[in-house]
C-alpha positions as CSV (number, residue, x, y, z in Angstrom):
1,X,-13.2,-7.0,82.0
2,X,-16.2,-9.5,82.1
3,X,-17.6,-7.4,78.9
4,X,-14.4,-7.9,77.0
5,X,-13.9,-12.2,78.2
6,X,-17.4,-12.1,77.0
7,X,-16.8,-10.4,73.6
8,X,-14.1,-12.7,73.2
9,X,-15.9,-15.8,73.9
10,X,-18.8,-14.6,71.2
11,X,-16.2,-13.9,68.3
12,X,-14.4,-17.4,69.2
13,X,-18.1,-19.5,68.6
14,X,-19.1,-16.7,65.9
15,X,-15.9,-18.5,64.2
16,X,-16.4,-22.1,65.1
17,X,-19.9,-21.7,63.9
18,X,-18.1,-19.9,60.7
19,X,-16.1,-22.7,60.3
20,X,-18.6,-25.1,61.0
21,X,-20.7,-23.8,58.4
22,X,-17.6,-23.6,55.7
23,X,-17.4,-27.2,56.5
24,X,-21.2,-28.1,55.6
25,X,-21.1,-26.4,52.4
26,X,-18.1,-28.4,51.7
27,X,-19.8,-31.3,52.5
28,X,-22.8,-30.4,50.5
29,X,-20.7,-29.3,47.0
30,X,-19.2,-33.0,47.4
31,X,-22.7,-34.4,48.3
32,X,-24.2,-32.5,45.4
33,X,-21.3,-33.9,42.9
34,X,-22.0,-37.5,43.7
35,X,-26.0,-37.0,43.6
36,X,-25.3,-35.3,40.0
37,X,-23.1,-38.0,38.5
38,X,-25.5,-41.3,39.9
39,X,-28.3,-39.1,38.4
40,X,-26.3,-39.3,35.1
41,X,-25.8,-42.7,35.7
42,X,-29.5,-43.7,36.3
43,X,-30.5,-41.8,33.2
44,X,-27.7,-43.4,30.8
45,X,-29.1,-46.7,32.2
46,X,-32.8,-45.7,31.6
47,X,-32.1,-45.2,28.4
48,X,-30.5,-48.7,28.0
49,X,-33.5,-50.4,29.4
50,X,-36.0,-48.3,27.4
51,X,-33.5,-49.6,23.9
52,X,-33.9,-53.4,25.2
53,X,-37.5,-53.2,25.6
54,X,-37.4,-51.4,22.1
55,X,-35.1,-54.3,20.9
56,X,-37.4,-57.0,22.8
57,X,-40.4,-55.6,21.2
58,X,-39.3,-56.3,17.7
59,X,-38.2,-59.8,18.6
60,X,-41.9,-60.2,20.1
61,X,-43.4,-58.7,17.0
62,X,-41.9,-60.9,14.9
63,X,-42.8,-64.3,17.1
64,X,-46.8,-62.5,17.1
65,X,-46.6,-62.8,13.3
66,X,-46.1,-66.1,12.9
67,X,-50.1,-67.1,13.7
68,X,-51.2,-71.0,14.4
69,X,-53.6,-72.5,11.8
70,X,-55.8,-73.3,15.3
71,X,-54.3,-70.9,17.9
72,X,-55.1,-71.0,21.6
73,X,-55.5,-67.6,21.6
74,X,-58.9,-66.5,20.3
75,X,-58.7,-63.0,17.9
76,X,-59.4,-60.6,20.6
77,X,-57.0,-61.8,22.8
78,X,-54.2,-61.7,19.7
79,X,-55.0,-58.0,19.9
80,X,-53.9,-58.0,23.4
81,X,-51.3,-59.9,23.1
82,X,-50.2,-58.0,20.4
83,X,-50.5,-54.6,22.4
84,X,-49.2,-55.9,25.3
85,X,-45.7,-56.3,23.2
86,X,-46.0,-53.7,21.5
87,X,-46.5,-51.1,24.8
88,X,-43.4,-52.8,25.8
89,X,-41.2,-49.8,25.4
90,X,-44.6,-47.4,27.4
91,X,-44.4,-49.4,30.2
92,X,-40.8,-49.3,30.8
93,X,-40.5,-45.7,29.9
94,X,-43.2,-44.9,32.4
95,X,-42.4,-46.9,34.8
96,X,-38.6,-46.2,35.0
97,X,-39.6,-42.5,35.1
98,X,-42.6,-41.8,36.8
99,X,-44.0,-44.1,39.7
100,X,-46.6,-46.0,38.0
101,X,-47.7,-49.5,37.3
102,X,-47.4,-51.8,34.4
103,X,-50.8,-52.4,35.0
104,X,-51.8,-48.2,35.0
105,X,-49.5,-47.9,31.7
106,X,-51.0,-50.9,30.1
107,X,-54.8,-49.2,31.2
108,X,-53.3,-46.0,29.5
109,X,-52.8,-47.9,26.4
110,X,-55.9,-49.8,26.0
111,X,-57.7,-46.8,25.9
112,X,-55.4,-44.9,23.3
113,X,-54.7,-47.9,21.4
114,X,-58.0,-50.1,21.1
115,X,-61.0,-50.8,21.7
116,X,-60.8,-53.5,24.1
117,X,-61.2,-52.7,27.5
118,X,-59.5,-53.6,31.3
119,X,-61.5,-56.1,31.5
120,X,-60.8,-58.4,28.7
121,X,-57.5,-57.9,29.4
122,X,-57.9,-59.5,33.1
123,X,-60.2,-62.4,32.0
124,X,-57.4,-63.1,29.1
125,X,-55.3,-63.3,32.2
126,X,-57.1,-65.1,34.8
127,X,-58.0,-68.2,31.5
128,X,-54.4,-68.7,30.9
129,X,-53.0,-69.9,33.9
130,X,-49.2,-69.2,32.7
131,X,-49.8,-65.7,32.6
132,X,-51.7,-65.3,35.8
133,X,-49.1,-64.9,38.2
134,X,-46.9,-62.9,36.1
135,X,-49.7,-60.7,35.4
136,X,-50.4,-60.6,39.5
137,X,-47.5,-59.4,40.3
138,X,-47.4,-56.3,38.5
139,X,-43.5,-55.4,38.6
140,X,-41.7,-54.3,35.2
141,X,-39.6,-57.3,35.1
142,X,-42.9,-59.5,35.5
143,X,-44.4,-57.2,32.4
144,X,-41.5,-58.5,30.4
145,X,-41.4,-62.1,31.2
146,X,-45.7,-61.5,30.4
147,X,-44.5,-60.6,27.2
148,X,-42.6,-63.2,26.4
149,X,-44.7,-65.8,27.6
150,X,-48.0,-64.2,25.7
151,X,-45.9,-64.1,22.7
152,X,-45.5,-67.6,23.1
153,X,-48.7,-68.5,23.9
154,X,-49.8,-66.7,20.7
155,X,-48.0,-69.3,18.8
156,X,-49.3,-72.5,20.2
157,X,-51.6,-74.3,18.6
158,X,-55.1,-76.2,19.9
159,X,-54.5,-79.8,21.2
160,X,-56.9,-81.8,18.4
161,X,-60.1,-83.3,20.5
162,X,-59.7,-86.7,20.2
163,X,-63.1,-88.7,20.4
164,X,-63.0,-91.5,22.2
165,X,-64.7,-94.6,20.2
């Protein structure tokens, strides 16, 4: 009699955990679903970000053409400025899919792309005092406001030394 109340009581928690388990898969298919469609959703807007900074890139190309008669910028750091806009589209693409820095892409890129180093890049950084702290913070959307303001910075002219008489 025990044998059977205990057989019974085994086949009733053999069901609940049955159940139980039913339940968790059902939990998991929805859970799965979800994680699938915001996966969709992070890639759709990857790919929008990666076509602004492709967009912003041209726009920045175009203001780097337009060069000073007596820019601020000496040649070599026209060159970075210029690569630093043009990687625009690297260092979102990288960092939106791997977990890097804009500083790690922009290293990356230097050593593909020219034959200035790290290091002139950080003095071009630390001279200008407008790019400093964007450069310092090292975050995509400081990268992109970098950018612009190198951009910018490409197209200003020297103040005229005026001698006092």
């Amino acid at each position: 009699m025990v044998w059977m109340l205990f057989i019974g009581v085994l086949v009733v928690v053999m069901l609940y955990i049955l159940w139980q388990m039913e339940q968790i898969g059902k939990t998991n298919k929805g859970l799965q679903q979800k994680l699938n469609a915001r996966e969709q959703e992070l890639l759709k807007l990857q790919q929008a970000t990666y076509q602004l900074a492709e967009q912003q890139r041209a726009v920045l190309e175009q203001q780097l053409s337009h060069q000073p008669v007596n820019p601020v910028l000496s040649a070599d750091e026209v060159q970075l400025a210029r690569l630093l806009c043009i990687s625009l589209p690297a260092v979102v693409k990288e960092c939106c899919s791997k977990s890097v820095t804009p500083h790690q892409v922009m290293a990356g890129q230097l050593k593909k792309h020219s034959t200035l180093g790290v290091s002139q890049l950080e003095k071009m950084m630390q001279k200008h005092s407008r790019l400093t702290s964007l450069w310092r913070n090292n975050s995509m959307m400081s990268h992109l406001q970098l950018c612009v303001v190198v951009a910018l910075l490409a197209q200003e002219e020297k103040q005229a030394k005026v001698s006092s008489l």
